[in-house]
C-alpha positions in Angstrom: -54.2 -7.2 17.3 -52.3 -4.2 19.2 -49.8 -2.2 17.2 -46.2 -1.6 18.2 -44.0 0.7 16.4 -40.8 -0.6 14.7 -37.4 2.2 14.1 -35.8 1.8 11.3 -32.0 3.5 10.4 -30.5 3.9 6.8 -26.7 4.6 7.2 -24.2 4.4 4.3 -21.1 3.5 5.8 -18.8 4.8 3.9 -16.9 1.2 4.0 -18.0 -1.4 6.9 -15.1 -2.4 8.0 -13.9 0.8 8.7 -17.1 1.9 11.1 -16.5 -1.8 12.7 -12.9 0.0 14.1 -14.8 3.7 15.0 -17.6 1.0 17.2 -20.0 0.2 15.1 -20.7 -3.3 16.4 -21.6 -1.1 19.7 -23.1 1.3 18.7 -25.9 -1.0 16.8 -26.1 -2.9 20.1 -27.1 0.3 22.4 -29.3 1.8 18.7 -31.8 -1.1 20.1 -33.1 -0.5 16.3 -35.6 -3.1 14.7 -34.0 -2.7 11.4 -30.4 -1.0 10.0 -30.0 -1.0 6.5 -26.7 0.3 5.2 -24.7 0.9 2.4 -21.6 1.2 0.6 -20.4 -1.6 2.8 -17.2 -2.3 0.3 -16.6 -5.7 1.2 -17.6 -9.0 0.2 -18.8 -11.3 3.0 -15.4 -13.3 3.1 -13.9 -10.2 3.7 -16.0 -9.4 7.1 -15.0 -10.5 11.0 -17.6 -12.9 12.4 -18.3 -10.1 14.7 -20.0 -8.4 11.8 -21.9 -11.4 10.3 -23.5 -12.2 13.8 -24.8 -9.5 15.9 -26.8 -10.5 18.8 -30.2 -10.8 17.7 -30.2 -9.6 14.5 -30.5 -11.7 11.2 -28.0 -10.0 8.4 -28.4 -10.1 4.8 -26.0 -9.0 2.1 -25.5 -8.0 -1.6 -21.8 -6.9 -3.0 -20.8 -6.4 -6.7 -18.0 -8.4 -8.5 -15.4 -5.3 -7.8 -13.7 -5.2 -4.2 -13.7 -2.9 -2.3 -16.7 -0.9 -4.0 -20.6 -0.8 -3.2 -22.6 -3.1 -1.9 -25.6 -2.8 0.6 -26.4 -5.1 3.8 -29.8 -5.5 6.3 -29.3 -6.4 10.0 -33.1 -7.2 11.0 -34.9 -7.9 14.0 -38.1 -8.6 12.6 -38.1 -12.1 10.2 -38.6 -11.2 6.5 -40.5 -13.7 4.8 -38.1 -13.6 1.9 -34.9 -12.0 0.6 -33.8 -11.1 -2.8 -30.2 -10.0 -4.3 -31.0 -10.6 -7.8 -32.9 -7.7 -9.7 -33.5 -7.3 -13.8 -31.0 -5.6 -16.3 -28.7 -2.6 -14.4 -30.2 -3.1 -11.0 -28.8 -6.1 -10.5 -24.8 -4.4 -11.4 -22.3 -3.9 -8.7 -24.5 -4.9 -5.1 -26.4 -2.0 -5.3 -29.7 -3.5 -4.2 -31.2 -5.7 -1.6 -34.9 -6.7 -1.2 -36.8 -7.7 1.9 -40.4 -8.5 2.1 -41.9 -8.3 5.5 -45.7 -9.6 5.9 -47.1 -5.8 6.7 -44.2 -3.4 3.6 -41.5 -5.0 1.0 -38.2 -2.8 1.8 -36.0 -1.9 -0.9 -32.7 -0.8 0.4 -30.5 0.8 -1.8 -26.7 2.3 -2.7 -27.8 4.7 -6.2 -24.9 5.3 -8.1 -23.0 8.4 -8.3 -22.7 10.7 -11.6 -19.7 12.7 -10.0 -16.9 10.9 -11.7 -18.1 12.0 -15.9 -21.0 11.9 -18.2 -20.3 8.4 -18.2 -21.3 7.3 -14.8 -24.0 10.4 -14.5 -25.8 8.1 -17.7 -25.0 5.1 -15.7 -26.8 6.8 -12.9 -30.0 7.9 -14.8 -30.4 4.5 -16.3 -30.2 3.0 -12.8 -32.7 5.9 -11.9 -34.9 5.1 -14.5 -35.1 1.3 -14.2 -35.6 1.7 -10.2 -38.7 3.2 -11.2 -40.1 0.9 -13.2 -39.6 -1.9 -11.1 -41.1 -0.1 -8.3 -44.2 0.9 -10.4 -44.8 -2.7 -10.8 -44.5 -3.7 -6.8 -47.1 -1.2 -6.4 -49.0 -2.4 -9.6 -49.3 -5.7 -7.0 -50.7 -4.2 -4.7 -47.4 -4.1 -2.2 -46.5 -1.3 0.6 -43.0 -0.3 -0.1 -40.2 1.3 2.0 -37.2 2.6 0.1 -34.1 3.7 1.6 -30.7 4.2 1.2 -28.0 6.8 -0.4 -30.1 8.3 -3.4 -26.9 10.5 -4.1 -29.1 13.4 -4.9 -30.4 16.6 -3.2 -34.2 17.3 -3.7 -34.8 21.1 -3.5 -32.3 24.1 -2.7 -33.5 23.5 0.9 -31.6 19.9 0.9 -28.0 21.2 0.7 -26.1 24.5 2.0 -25.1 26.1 -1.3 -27.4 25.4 -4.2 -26.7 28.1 -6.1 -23.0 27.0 -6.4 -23.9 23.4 -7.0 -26.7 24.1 -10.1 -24.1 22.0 -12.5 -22.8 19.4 -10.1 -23.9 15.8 -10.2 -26.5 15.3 -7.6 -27.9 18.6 -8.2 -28.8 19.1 -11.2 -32.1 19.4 -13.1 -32.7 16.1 -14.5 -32.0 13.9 -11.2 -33.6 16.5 -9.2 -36.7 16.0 -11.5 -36.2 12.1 -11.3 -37.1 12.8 -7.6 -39.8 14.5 -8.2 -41.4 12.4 -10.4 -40.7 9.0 -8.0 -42.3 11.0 -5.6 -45.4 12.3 -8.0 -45.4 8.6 -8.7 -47.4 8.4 -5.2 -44.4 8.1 -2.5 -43.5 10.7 0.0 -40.2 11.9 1.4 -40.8 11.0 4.9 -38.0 13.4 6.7 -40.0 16.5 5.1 -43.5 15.3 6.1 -42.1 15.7 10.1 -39.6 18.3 9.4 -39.2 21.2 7.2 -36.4 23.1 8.6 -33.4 24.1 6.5 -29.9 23.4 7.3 -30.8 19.5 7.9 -28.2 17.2 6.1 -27.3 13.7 6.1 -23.6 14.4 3.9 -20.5 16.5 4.7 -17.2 16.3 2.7 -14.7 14.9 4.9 -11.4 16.8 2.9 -12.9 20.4 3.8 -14.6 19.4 7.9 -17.6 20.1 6.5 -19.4 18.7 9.5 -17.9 21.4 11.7 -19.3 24.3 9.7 -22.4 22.2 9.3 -22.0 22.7 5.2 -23.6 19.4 4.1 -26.4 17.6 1.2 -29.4 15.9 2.1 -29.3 12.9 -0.6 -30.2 9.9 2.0 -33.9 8.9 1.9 -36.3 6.5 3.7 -38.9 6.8 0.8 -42.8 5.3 1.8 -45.2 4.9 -0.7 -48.7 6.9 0.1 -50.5 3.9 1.7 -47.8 3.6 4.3 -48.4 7.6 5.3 -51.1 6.2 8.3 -48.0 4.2 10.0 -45.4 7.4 9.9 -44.9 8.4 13.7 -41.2 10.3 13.2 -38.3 10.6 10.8 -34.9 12.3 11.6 -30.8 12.6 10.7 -28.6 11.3 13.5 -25.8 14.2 13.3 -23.9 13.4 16.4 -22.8 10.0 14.4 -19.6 10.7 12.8 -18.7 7.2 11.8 -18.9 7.8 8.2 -19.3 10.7 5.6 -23.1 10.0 6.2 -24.9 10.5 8.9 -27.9 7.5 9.9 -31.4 8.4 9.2 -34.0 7.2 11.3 -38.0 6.7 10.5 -40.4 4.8 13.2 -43.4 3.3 11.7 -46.4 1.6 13.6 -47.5 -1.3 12.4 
């Protein structure tokens, strides 16, 4: 059977309805992308245009929290998962954070982490969320599946993943223990596809909007297409999509062959 190779984009969105008014019913359309998994869509289903629920040729699939207005992830798909799950164990399944879609060759996991910026309240919040992700991922593997994690982890790796490490040693998605969380996920037998094609500093997928960070290029790297090691044989690229400036976030692309 002859192999074809499949792009997939993880965008948060920084709120969909707001991209849908900077073009981003358009700009999907010309992407030609098999899949686009986004996040932080901060909406509820009832609260999207049927524009946004039915784009030409593309199945969509969404997960929002109770609150309005706040988190939530969605999956517009060209390829047919063979099933589709919103409903996790224990803290995954708080506030739409998560959606799960098993295709026949990977099962992708797309997901919105939480952010520990706001007190030592949501940072625990975050590390229990951290901490649960990885168990249930260590027992898709245990199963034997190939899995694909994306989305906003909300943390840098290494000093080489945001302009000013030094500055940001004690601010929440820098420091020690969520850094170490990402390395042990990865040591966990995963690999960070953007760094496997591209090692070159000054490559981010975040700028603060307030100070035009973009501009001055002064941004994070905390969004991730994640591939477990058996998947490594399919990786043909990864990259960050700069010149989008629809959101805070830029898209991040990986191209698989399957």
């Amino acid at each position: 059977m002859s192999k074809r190779q499949i792009v997939l984009e993880s965008f948060n969105v920084n709120g969909i309805r707001a991209v849908e008014k900077k073009g981003f019913i358009d700009w999907l359309k010309k992407s030609d992308l098999d899949v686009l998994a986004i996040q932080e869509t901060k909406a509820h289903i009832g609260q999207l245009s049927d524009e946004l629920k039915n784009i030409d040729g593309y199945e969509t699939h969404f997960n929002s929290g109770e609150r309005k207005g706040y988190s939530g992830v969605a999956v517009y798909t060209r390829l047919r998962p063979q099933k589709v799950a919103t409903k996790f164990p224990g803290i995954l399944n708080d506030e739409g954070r998560m959606i799960r879609l098993d295709f026949p060759q990977f099962v992708l996991l797309n997901v919105y982490f939480p952010n520990g910026k706001m007190g030592p309240e949501r940072l625990k919040y975050k590390m229990d969320f951290y901490a649960a992700f990885r168990k249930y991922v260590a027992e898709l593997r245990q199963d034997g599946q190939f899995v694909l994690v994306c989305g906003d982890v909300n943390t840098a790796h290494k000093p080489i993943d945001l302009s000013r490490p030094k500055e940001n040693e004690k601010t929440s998605g820098f420091l020690p223990e969520e850094r170490k969380w990402v390395t042990e996920f990865l040591h966990d037998g995963f690999l960070d596809t953007f760094r496997v094609f591209d090692r070159r500093p000054n490559q981010y997928s975040w700028f603060d909007m307030k100070t035009r960070a973009r501009e001055r290029n002064v941004g994070w790297r905390i969004d991730y297409w994640l591939a477990s090691e058996d998947m490594r044989r399919t990786l043909r690229a990864a990259y960050i999509r700069q010149d989008v400036e629809m959101s805070d976030h830029s898209p991040i692309g990986l191209i698989i062959e399957i």
